[in-house]
C-alpha positions as CSV (number, residue, x, y, z in Angstrom):
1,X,0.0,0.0,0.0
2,X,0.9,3.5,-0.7
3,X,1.6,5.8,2.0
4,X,1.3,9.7,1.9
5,X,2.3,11.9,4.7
6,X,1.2,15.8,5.2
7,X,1.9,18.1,7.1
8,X,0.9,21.7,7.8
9,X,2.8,24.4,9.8
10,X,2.6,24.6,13.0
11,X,0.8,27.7,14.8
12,X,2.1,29.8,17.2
13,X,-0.2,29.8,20.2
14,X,0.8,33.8,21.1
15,X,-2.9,34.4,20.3
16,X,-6.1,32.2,18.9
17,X,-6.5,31.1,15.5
18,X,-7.6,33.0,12.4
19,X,-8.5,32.3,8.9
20,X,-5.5,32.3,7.8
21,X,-4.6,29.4,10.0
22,X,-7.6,27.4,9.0
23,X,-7.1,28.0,4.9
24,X,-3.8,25.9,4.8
25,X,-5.4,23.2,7.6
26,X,-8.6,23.0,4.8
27,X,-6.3,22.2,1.8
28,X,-4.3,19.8,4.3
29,X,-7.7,18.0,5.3
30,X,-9.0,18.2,1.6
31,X,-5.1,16.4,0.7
32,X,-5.6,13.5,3.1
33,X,-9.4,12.9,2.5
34,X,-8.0,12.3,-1.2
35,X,-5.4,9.6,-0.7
36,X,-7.4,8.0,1.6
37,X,-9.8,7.7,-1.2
38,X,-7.0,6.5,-3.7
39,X,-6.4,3.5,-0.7
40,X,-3.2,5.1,0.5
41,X,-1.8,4.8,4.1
42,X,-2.3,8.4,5.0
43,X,-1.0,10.5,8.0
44,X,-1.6,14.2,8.4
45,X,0.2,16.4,11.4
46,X,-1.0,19.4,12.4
47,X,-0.3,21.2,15.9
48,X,1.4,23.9,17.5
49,X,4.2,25.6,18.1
50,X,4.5,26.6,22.1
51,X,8.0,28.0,22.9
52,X,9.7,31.4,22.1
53,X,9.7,35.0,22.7
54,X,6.7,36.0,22.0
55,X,5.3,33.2,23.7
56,X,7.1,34.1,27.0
57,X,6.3,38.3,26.5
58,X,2.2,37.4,25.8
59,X,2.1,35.5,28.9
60,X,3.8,37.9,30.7
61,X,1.0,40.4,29.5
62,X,-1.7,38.5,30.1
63,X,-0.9,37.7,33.6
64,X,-0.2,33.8,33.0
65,X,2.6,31.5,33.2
66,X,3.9,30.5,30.0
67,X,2.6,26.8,30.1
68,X,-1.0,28.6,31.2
69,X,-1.4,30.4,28.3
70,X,0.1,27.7,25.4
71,X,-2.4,25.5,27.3
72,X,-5.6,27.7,26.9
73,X,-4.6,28.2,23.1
74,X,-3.2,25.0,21.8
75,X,-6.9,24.2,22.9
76,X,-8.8,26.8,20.8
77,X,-6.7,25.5,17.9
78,X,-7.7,21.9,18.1
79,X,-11.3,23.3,19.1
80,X,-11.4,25.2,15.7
81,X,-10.3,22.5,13.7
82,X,-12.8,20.0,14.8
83,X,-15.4,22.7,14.2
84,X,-14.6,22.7,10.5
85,X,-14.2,18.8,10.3
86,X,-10.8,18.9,9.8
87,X,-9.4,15.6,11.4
88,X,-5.7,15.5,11.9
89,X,-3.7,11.8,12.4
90,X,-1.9,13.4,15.4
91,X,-1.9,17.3,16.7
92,X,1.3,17.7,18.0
93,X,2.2,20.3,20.6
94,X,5.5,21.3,20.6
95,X,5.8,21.1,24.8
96,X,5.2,16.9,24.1
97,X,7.5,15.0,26.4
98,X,8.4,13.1,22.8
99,X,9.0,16.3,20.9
100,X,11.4,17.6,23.5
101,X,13.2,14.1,23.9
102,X,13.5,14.1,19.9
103,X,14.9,17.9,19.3
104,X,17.1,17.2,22.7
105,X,18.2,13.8,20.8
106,X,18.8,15.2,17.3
107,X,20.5,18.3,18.2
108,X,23.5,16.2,20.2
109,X,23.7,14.2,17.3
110,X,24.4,17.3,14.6
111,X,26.8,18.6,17.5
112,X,29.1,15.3,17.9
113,X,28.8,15.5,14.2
114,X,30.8,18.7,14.7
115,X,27.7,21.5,12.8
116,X,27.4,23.1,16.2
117,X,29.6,25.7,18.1
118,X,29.6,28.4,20.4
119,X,29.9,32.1,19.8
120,X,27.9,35.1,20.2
121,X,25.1,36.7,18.1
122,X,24.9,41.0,17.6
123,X,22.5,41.7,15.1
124,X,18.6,42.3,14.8
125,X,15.6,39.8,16.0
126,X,12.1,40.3,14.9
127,X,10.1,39.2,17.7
128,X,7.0,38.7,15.4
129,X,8.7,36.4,13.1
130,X,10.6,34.4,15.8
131,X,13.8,35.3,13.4
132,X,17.3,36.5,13.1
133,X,17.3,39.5,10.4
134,X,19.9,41.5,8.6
135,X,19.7,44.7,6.9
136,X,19.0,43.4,3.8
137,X,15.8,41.6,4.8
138,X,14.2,45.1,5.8
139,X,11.8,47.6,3.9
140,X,12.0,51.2,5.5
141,X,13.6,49.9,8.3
142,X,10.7,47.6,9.2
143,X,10.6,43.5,9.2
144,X,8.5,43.3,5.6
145,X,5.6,40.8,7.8
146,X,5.6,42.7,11.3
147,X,5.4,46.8,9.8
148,X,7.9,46.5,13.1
149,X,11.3,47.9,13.9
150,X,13.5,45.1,15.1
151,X,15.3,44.5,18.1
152,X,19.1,44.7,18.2
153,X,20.3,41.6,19.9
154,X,23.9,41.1,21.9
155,X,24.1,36.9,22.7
156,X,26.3,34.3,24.1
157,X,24.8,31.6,21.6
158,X,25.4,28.3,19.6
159,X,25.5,28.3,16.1
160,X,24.5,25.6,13.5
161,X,27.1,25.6,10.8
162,X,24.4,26.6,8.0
163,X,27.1,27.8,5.7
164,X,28.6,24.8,5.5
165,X,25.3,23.1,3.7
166,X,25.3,25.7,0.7
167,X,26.4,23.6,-1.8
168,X,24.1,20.8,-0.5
169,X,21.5,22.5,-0.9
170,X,22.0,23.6,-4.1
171,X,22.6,20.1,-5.7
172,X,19.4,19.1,-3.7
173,X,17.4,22.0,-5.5
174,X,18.7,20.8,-8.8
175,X,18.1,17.4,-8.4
176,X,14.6,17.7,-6.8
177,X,13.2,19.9,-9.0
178,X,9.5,20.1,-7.1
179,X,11.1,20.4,-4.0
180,X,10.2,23.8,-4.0
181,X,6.7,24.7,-5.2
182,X,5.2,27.1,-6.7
183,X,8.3,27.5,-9.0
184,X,8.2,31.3,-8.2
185,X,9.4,30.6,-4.4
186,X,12.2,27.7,-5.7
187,X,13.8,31.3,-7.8
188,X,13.5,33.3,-4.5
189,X,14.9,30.8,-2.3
190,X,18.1,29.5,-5.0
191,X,18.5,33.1,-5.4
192,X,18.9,33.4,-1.6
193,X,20.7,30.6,-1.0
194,X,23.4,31.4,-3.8
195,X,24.0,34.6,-2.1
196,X,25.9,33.1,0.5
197,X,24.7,31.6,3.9
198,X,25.2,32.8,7.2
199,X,25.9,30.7,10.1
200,X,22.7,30.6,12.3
201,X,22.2,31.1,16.1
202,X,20.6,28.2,17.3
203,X,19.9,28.6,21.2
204,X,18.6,31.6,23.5
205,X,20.3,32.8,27.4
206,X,17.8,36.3,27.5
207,X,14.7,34.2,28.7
208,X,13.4,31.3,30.1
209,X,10.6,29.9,27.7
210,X,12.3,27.0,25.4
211,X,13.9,23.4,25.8
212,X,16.8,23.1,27.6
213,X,19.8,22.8,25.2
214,X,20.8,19.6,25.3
215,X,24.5,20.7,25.4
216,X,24.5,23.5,27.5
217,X,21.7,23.9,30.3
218,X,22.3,27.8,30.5
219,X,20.8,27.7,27.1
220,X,17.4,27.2,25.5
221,X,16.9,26.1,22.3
222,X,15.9,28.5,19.4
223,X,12.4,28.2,18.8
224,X,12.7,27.6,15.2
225,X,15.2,24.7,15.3
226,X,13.4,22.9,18.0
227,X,10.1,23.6,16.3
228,X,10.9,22.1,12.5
229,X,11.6,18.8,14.1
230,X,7.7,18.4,15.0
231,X,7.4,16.7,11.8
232,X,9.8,14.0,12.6
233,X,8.5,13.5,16.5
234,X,5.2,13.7,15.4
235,X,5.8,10.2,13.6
236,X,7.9,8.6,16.5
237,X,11.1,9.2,15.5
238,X,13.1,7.8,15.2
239,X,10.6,4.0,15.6
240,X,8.7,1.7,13.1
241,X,6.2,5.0,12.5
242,X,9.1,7.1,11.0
243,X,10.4,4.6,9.2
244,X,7.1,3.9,8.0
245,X,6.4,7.4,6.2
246,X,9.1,9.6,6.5
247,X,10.1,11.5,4.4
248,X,6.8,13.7,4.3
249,X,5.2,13.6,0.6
250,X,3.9,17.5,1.1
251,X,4.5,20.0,3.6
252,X,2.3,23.0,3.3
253,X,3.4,26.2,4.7
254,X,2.6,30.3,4.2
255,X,5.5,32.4,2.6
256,X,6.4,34.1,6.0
257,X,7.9,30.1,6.7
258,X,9.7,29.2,3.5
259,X,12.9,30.0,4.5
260,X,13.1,28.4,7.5
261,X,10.9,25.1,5.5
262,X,13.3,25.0,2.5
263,X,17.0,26.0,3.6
264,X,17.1,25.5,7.4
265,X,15.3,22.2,8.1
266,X,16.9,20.3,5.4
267,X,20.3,21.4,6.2
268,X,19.6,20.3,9.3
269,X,18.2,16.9,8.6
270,X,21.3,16.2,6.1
271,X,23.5,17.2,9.6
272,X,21.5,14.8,11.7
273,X,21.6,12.3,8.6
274,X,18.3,11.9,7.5
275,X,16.7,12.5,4.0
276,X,14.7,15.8,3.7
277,X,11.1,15.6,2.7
278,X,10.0,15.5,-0.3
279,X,8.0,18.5,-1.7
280,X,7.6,22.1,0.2
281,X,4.7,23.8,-1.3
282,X,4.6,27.5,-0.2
283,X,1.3,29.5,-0.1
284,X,0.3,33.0,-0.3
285,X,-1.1,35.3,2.3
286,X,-4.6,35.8,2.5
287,X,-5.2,39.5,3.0
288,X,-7.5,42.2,4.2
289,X,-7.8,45.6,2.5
290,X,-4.1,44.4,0.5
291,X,-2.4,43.7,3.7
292,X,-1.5,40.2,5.6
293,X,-4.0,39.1,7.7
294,X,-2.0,38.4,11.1
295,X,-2.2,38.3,14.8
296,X,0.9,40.8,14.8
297,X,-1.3,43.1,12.7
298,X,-4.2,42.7,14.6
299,X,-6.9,42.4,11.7
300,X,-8.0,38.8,12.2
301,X,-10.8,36.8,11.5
302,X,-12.0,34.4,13.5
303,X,-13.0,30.9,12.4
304,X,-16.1,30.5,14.2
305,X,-17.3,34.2,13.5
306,X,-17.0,32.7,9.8
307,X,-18.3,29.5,10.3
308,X,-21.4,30.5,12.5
309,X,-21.9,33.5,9.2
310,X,-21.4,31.2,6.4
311,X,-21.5,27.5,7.6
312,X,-18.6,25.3,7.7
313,X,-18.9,23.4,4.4
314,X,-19.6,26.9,2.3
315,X,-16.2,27.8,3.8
316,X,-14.8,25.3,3.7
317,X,-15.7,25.0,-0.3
318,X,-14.9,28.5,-0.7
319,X,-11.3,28.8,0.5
320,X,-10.1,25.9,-1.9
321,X,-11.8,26.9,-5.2
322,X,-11.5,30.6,-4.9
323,X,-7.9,31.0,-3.7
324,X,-5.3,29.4,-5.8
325,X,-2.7,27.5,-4.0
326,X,0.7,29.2,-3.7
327,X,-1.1,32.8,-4.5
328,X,-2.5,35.4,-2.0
329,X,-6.2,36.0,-2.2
């Protein structure tokens, strides 16, 4: 029997979930509902991502512990998603006992592979995005996503020897030619990549909202790293379940994420010695008024506001004819 795995992003849990959220979970469910129908041996992951900055500073605001508030949220997520009928194989939550013994277990391994080493990071963070910046990556000053300034970060670190995977990379690229999809990414990304990669800072010492490091227990792991191997723990790595679909047949994903999706995470699997999945599809945005509909923007929809206006199956039906894949609409 065939097997097909998808996966979707996983959301951030600083706020409750939007449409914007639900689109790519839709076209995920509509996926798997297909290959089950073609008598494939389907598994689709969904869940969230719980660790971070923003996760520790929203908290803080609200008046909540960490934990509290990824608790409340992760909940409205899986709450949403049942609403709509959409009926993930696992929902993974990135504070799993099994996630954090996987990243804990795959990061030692790319460090006694000798890919990790300790320096320190000066540069800018954008909060909103989770994500180390540079100059270049600005528009007026401003993180393109967030309309916000960044913060200027000074970091005892680890770093994940990213540059040394360039070439890599680029040969897996060529020879995978829908790795990246919609071709108009793939150009964005190559052209990226070609440009010369940078190093990346891999762990966090300024607060105390992440897994411990599994090198150095001053240190928390940077969200991001920790968070792309969901997709791997969500199967059991690394038991009979990985082996069984891994690599993933899709991943879907929104633009903000294709970086992280199509350069990061497969450098990182080919450090840890595992093969990278096997198509990245990249959406667009869906927008309001021309702008990104986003919880750092603060012009949301909510599901159920949508679903109790317009009924579940007319939206559902709705945000997979009228928006094409890999465009914003």
């Amino acid at each position: 029997m065939e097997k097909f795995y998808v996966t979707t992003a996983i959301d951030y849990v600083n706020a409750e979930p939007h449409v914007g959220h639900l689109y790519q979970k839709v076209i995920a469910d509509i996926l798997s509902r297909w290959h089950k129908s073609l008598g494939e041996d389907v598994f689709f992951l969904t869940g969230t991502d719980e660790h971070g900055q923003k996760i520790f500073n929203a908290a803080k605001e609200q008046g909540l512990t960490p934990q509290q508030l990824v608790d409340r949220n992760s909940k409205k997520f899986k709450e949403a998603w049942k609403l709509f009928n959409i009926n993930p194989d696992r929902f993974i939550r990135t504070t799993d006992k099994d996630h954090i013994k996987t990243a804990q277990e795959i990061t030692k391994k790319v460090y006694d592979k000798g890919d990790i080493y300790k320096g320190v990071y000066e540069g800018l963070y954008c909060e909103g995005c989770e994500a180390y910046l540079t100059e270049k990556d600005l528009v007026n000053g401003e993180c393109p996503y967030h309309k916000k300034i960044p913060t200027k970060l000074k970091e005892n670190t680890y770093f994940f020897r990213l540059s040394r995977y360039q070439n890599k990379l680029l040969e897996l690229y060529k020879k995978n030619p829908n790795f990246i999809l919609p071709l108009t990414r793939k150009k964005e990304i190559i052209n990226r990549v070609k440009e010369g990669l940078k190093d990346l800072s891999i762990t966090r010492t300024s607060f105390k909202w992440g897994i411990p490091f599994s090198i150095d227990k001053n240190h928390n792991t940077y969200v991001w790293w920790e968070a792309l191997l969901s997709y791997i723990s969500g199967i059991e790595y690394p038991n009979s379940k990985f082996k069984k679909y891994w690599p993933a047949d899709i991943q879907l994903l929104g633009v903000d994420n294709g970086w992280f999706h199509t350069v990061i995470f497969p450098a990182l699997l080919m450090s840890a010695e595992i093969k990278p999945s096997k198509t990245i599809f990249i959406h667009g945005f869906l927008t309001f008024n021309k702008q990104k509909i986003s919880k750092s923007l603060g012009n949301v929809i909510s599901p159920k506001f949508l679903s109790e206006k317009y009924g579940v199956d007319g939206l559902r039906y709705f945000l997979a004819r009228e928006i094409p894949f890999g465009q914003d609409g």
